[in-house]
C-alpha positions as CSV (number, residue, x, y, z in Angstrom):
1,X,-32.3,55.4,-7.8
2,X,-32.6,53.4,-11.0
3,X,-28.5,52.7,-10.9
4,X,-28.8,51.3,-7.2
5,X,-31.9,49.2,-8.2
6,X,-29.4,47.8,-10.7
7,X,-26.4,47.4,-8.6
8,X,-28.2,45.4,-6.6
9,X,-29.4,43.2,-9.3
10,X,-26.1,42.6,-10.3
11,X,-25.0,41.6,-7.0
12,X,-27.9,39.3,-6.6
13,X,-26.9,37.6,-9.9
14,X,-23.1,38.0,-8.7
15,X,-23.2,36.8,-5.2
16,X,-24.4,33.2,-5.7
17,X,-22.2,32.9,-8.9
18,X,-18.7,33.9,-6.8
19,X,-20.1,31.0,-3.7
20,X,-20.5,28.5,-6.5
21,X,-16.8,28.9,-7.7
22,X,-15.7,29.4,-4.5
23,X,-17.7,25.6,-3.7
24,X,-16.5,24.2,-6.4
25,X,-12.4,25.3,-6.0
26,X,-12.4,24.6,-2.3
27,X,-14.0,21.1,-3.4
28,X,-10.8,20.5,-5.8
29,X,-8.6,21.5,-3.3
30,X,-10.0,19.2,-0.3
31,X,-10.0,16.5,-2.4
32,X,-6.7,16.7,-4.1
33,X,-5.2,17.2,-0.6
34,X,-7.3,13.7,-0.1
35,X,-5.8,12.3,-2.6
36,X,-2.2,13.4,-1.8
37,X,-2.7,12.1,1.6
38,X,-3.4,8.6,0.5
39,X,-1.1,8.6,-2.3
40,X,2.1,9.1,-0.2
41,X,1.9,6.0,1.5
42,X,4.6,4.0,0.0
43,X,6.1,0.4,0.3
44,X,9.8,0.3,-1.3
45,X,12.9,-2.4,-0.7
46,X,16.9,-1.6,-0.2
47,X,17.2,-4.8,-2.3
48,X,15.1,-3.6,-5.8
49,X,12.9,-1.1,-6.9
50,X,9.4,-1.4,-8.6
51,X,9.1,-3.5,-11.0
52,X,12.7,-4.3,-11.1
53,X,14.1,-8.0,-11.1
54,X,14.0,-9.4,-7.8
55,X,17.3,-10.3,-6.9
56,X,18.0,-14.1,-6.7
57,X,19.0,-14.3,-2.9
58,X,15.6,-13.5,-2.2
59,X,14.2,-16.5,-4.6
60,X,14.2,-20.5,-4.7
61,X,17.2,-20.6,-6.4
62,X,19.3,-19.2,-3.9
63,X,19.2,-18.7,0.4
64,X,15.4,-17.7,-0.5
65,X,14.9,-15.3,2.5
66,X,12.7,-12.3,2.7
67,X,13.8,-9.3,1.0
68,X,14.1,-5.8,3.6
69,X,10.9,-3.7,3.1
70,X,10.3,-0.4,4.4
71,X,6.8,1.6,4.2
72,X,6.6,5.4,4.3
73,X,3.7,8.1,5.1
74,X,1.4,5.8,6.4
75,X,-2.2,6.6,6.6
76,X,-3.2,8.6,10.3
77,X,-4.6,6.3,13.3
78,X,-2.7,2.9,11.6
79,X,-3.1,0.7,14.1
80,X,-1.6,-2.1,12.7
81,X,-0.7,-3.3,9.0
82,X,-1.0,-6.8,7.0
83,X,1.6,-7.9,4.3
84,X,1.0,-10.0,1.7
85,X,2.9,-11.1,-1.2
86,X,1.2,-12.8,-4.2
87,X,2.5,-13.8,-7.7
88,X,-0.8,-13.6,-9.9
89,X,0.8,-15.3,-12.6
90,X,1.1,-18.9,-11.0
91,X,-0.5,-21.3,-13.8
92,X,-2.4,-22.7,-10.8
93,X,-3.9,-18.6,-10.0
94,X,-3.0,-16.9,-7.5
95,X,0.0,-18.2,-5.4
96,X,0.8,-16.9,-1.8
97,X,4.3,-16.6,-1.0
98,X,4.2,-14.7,2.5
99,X,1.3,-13.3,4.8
100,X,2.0,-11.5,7.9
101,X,-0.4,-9.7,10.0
102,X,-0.7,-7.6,12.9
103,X,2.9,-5.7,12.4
104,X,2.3,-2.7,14.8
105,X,1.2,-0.1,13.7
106,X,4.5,2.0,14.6
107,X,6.5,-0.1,12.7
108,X,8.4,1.0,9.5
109,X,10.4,-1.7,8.0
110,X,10.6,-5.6,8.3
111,X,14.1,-6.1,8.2
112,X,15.8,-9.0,6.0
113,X,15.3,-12.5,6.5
114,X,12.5,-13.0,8.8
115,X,12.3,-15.6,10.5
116,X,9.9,-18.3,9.8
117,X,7.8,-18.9,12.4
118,X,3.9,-18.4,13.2
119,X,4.3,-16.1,16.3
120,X,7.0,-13.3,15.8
121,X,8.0,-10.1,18.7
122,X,5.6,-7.2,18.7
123,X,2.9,-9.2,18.5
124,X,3.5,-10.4,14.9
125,X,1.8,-13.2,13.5
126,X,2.5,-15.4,9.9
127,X,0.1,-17.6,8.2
128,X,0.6,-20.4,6.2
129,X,1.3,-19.8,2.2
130,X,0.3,-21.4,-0.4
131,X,3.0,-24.1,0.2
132,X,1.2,-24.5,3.4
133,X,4.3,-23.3,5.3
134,X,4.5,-20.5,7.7
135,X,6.8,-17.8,6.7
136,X,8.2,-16.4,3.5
137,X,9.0,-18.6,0.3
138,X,10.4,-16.3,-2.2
139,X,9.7,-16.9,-6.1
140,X,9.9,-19.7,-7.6
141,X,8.1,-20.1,-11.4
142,X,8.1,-22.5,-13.3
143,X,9.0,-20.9,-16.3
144,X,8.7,-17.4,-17.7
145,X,9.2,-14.4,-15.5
146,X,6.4,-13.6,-12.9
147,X,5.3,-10.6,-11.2
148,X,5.6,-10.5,-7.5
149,X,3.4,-7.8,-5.5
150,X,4.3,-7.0,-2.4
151,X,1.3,-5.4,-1.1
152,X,1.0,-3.7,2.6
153,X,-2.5,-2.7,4.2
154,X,-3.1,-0.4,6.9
155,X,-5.7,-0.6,9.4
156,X,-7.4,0.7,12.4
157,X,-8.4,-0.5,15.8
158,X,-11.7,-1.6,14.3
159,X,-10.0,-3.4,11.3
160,X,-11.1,-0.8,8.8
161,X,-8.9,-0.6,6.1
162,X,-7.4,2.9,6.2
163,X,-4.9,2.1,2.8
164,X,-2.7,0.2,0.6
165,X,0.8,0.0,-0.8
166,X,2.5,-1.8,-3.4
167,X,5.7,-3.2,-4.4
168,X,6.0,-5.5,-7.5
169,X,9.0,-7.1,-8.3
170,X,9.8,-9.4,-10.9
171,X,11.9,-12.8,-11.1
172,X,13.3,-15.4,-14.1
């Protein structure tokens, strides 16, 4: 009787210690699944890779049109995504080179060389940059070499940001 009085002891003592762990693992796991999920959303370009030189066709010095982008694993119930691409180290602050929004949300890729105007297919709209012209203006410093982010956002019906993605390129 004594070594059952015991045994049950020990599984008293046991049984909330194995649940604990058990919490605790299952916890780790959820939330590096989480985290997985949300990291595999990915913006990338044909034309050069993250923080690689952006190549000059894409700048003021040459045709200046947008570079192709494509975005990968994209968060679930994307409705539709923004794009905006900023260089942070304009000696003015922040300059705005491009902002598009409401790209549909089953879209993958812009392709090269959008055009510039405010109302685009699909329901595609651009704002003005920083210029205060609709479309894309590629960089264009004034000296030293700038970083470029290329930076998509995801979003559901209700505009709630669901995630992010970032391409930075550099130039000069």
């Amino acid at each position: 009787m004594k070594n059952t009085g015991s045994k049950t002891r020990v599984l008293k003592l046991i049984c909330p210690v194995f649940i604990i762990v058990f919490l605790i693992f299952s916890s780790i796991f959820i939330a590096q699944a989480t985290c997985a999920e949300k990291s595999t959303f990915k913006l990338i370009s044909p034309a050069f890779k993250y923080g690689d030189r952006i190549p000059s066709k894409y700048t003021c010095d040459d045709v200046d049109v947008s570079p192709p982008l494509v975005w990968e694993n994209p968060p679930a119930k994307t409705s539709y995504f923004t794009l905006l691409v900023n260089d942070p180290d304009a000696p003015v602050g922040n300059w705005i080179h491009w902002n598009v929004t409401f790209i549909p949300g089953n879209f993958r890729k812009l392709e090269e060389g959008v055009p510039t105007s405010s109302q685009l297919p699909s329901g595609i709209k651009q704002g003005k940059n920083t210029w205060g012209t609709v479309g894309y203006r590629g960089p264009c410093p004034p000296g030293g070499t700038h970083r470029y982010f290329f930076t998509i956002k995801a979003f559901d019906r209700g505009g709630h940001e669901l995630g992010e993605a970032v391409l930075m390129g550099r130039y000069r």
